[in-house]
N, C-alpha and C positions, 0 to 999 in steps of 0.2 A: 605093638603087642596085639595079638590076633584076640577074637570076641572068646574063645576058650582059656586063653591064657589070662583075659581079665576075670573070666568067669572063676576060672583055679584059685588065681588071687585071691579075690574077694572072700570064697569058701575058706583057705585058710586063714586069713585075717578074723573071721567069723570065730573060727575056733581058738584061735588064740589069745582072741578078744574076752572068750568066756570063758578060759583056762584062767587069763588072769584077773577077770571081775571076779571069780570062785577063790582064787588066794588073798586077794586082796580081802576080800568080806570075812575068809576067815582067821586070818591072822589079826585084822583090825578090831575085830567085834566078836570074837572066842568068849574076852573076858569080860565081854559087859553083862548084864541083867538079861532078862527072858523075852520081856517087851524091845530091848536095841535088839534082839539076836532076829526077832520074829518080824521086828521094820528092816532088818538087814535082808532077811529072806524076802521079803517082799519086793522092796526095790531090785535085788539081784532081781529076780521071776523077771520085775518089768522089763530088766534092760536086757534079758535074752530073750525077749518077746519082741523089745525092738530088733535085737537083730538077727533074730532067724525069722521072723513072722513071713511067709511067701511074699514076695511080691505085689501081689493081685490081692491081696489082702491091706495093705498099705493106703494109707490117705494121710492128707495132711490136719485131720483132725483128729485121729487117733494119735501122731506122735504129739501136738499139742497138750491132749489129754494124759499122755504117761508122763510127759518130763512133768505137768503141775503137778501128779500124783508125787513125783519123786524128789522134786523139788519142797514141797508140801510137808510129807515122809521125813525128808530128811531135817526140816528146820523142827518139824513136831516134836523129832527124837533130842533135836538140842535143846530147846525149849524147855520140855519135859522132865526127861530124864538124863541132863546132861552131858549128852555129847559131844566131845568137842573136836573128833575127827571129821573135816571135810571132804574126806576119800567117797564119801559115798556120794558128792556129787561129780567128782572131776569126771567120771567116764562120762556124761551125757556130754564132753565137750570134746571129748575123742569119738564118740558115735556121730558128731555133726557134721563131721569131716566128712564120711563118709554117708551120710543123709544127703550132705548140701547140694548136691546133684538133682536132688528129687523134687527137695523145697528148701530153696535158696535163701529166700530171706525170713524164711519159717526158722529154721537153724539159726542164723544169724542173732534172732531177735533172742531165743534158748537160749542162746552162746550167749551173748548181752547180759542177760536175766540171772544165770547161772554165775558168770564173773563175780558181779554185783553182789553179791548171794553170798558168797564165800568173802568177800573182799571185808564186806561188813560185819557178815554176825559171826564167824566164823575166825580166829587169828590167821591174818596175812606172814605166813614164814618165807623162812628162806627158800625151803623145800615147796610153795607154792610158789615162788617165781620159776623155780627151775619148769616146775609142772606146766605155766602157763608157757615159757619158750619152750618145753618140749612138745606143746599143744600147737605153739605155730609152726615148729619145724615140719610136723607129720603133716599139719594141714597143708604148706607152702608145697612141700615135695609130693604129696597127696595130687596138689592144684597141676604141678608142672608134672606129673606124671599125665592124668587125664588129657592135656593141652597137648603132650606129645603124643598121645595115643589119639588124641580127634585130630591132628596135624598130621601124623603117617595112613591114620584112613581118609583123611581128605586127598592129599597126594595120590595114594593107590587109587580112589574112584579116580582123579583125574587122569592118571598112566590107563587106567582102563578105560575110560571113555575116549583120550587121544586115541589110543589103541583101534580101538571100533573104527573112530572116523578117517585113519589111518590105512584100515583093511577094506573099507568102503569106497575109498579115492580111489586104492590101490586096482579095484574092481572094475569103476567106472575108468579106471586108463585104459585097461587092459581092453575094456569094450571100443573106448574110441578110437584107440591104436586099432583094433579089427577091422571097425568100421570104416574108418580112413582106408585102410589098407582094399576092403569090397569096392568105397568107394572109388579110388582111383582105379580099382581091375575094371569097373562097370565103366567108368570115362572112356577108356582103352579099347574096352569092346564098341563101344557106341563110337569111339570114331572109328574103328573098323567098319563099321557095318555103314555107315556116313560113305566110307569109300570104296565101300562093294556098290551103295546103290547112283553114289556121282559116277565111277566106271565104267560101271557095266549097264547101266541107265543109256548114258551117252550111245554106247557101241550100240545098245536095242534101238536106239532112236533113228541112230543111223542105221543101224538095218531097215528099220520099219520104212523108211523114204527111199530107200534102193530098191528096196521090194516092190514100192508103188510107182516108182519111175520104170524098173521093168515092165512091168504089165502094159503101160501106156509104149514102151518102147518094140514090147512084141508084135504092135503092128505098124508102127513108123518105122523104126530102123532094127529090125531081125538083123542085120549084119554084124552091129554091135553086142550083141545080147551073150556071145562065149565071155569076154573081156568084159562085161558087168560082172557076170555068173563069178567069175574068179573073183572080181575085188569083193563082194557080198561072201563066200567063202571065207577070205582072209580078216573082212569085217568079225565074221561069228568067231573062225578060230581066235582070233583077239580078245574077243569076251569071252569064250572058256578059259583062254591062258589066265586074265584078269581072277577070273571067278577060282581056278584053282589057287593059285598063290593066296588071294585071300582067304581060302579055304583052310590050304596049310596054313599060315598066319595064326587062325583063329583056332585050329585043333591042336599046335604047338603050345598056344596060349592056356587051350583047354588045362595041362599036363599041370599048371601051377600057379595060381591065384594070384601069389609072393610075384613071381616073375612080368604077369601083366599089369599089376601096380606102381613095382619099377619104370614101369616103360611110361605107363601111363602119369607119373608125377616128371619123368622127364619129358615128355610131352607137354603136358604144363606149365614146365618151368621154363622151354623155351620159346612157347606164343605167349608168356608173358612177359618176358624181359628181351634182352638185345644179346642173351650171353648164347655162344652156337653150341648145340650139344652134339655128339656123338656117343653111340651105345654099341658095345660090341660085346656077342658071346662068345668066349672064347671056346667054350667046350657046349658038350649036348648037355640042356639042364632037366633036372627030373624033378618030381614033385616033393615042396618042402613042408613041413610042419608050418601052421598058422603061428607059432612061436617064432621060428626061425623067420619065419615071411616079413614080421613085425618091427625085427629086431631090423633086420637089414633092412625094410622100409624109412624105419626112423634115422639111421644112417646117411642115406641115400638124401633125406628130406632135410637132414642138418647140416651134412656136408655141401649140400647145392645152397645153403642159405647161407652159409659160410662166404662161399664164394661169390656169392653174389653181393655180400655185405661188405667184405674188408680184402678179398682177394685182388680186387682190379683187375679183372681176368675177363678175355672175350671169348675164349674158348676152351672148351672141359671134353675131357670123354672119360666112360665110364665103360669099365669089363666086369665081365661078373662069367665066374669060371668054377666047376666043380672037379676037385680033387682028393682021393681020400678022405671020402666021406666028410668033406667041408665044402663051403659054399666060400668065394674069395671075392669079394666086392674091392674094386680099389676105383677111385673117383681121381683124377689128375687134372691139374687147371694151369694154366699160364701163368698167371699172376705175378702180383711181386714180391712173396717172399723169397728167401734167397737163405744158402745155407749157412751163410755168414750171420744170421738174423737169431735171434731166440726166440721160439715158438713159445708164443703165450697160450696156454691150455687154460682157456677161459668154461663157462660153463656148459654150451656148449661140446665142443669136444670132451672134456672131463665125464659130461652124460654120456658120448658116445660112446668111452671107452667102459663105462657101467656097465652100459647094456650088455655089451659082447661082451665080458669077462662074467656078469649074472647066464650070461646062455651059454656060458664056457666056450667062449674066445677071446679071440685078441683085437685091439684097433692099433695101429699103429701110424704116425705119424713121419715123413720122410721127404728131405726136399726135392724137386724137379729142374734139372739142369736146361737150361743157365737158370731161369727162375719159374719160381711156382710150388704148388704143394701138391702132395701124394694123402691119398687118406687109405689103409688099407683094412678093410675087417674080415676076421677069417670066423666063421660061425658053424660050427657042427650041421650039417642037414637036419637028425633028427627024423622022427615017426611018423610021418602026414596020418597018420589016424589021430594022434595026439590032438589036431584040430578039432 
């Protein structure tokens, strides 16, 4: 029950509550004397004073003060001018129901006092027991209502607080999945650039001492000096061939973040272990969305720990080929499964196949003859602005 629907509640219990403290007083005390009619009016006043008084008006010494007024009131009128109806106290035990929220064992002790009350000076009928089980029913159902309504808002803060820490995890992946992915494209570049400057370092170095052995040779042996001139030639052309290929390499690499992370976690994976890789493009690759990059990184990074885990495999290669606006990673390993085997889609693979069906593709699963496995994922390209 939402905070407006207990609010509804309450307001009309309010009214109905004073609909029938207003019949009850007059049907009860019509035909008594001027003095019960004028303590009848009084006490009514009080108990709709308990229960519309505002809120912020309310303390636990003021309802103190009206139940002994009415309490009081009510034994005065028996006492006095003999009364012998106890109707005029039974509503303070039906308002305590709905107090006891506010001041628990305030009500409690009222409810106590008030029993007592009636039990004694008042005849105990038959129609007073119903009163008092109909006094527990409201309060029980009263009690297990509240409890299910503090029990579905405790539940809903917890769905929404899971919730929150749910779409903050889900944030923080999404950054480290980037970050991984920068990080292995920056590995990739950096041993690029590691093998421009071991290269083409070497070919300078050896130039630089050809060159200095010319000079000395200009005046000892000028006969030889055409046949240096050519190999120094061939030395330089060697480091421009060197320096272009790494050139292209690195402006190939430029075209997609996704693509040098690839490489660069396969690189990785095989100065770190003893499994031999091969990487091939099958087609020209173009620039993908840091989405799609992601997706097929985590692939790539699950699939190799696959194989390195349970495949018993020494060698893998992996294509990665664009067609019809899809990008097709498939990873192939020697190993030893075999198609006579039941592929267990453990969690692992079960995540791989998430991923690409959340980025709307496929992973697919297929054995390698005679033995070994196939992983294939096909993943949309997608909007490189999207990054």
């Amino acid at each position: 029950m939402g905070i407006e629907q207990e609010k509804t509640y309450r307001y009309l219990i309010r009214i109905f509550g004073t609909i029938a403290l207003m019949i009850t007083s007059y049907n009860e005390y019509v035909s008594y004397g001027a003095v019960n009619q004028y303590g009848t009016l009084l006490i009514l006043f009080l108990y709709i004073l308990i229960i519309w008084v505002p809120k912020i008006w309310r303390s636990r010494t003021i309802y103190i003060i009206l139940s002994i007024i009415i309490i009081s009131t009510a034994l005065y009128l028996h006492y006095q001018y003999g009364s012998v109806n106890s109707s005029l106290l039974w509503p303070l035990l039906f308002l305590s129901v709905f107090i006891n929220r506010d001041y628990r064992y305030v009500t409690i002790i009222v409810s106590l006092v008030t029993i007592t009350v009636i039990a004694l000076v008042y005849a105990f009928s038959f129609g007073s027991l119903l009163a008092i089980i109909g006094i527990f029913l409201v309060v029980r159902s009263s009690q297990i209502r509240q409890n299910a309504h503090a029990l579905t808002k405790s539940h809903l803060d917890q769905l929404d607080q899971a919730h929150r820490e749910l779409q903050e995890a889900h944030l923080e992946l999404q950054e480290a999945s980037a970050h991984s992915v920068r990080y292995a494209a920056l590995e990739e570049r950096t041993r690029l650039a590691r093998e421009i400057h071991d290269g083409l370092g070497h070919q300078l170095t050896s130039l630089i001492i050809q060159l200095q052995a010319l000079e000395i040779m200009q005046s000892t042996e000028p006969e030889h000096m055409p046949e240096r001139i050519k190999q120094l030639i061939s030395i330089a052309r060697q480091a421009l061939t060197e320096v272009r290929i790494a050139v292209k390499e690195w402006s190939n690499d430029e075209m997609g973040l996704g693509l040098v992370a690839l490489k660069g976690l396969i690189t990785q994976t095989g100065q770190r272990s003893a499994l031999k890789l091969t990487f091939v493009e099958d087609s020209p690759i173009t620039e993908w969305s840091i989405q799609t990059s992601i997706v097929l990184y985590r692939v790539l990074q699950e699939s190799l720990t696959n194989v390195l885990r349970h495949a018993q495999a020494d060698t893998a290669s992996v294509h990665i080929q664009e067609k019809d606006h899809n990008v097709y990673l498939r990873i192939s390993d020697n190993g030893v499964y075999t198609d006579t085997d039941s592929l267990k889609i453990g969690y692992g693979l079960k995540n791989m196949k998430e991923r690409c069906e959340q980025q709307g593709g496929t992973c697919q699963f297929e054995p390698v003859l005679p033995h070994g496995l196939s992983i294939q994922a096909v993943i949309p390209i997608g909007n490189p602005t999207q990054s």
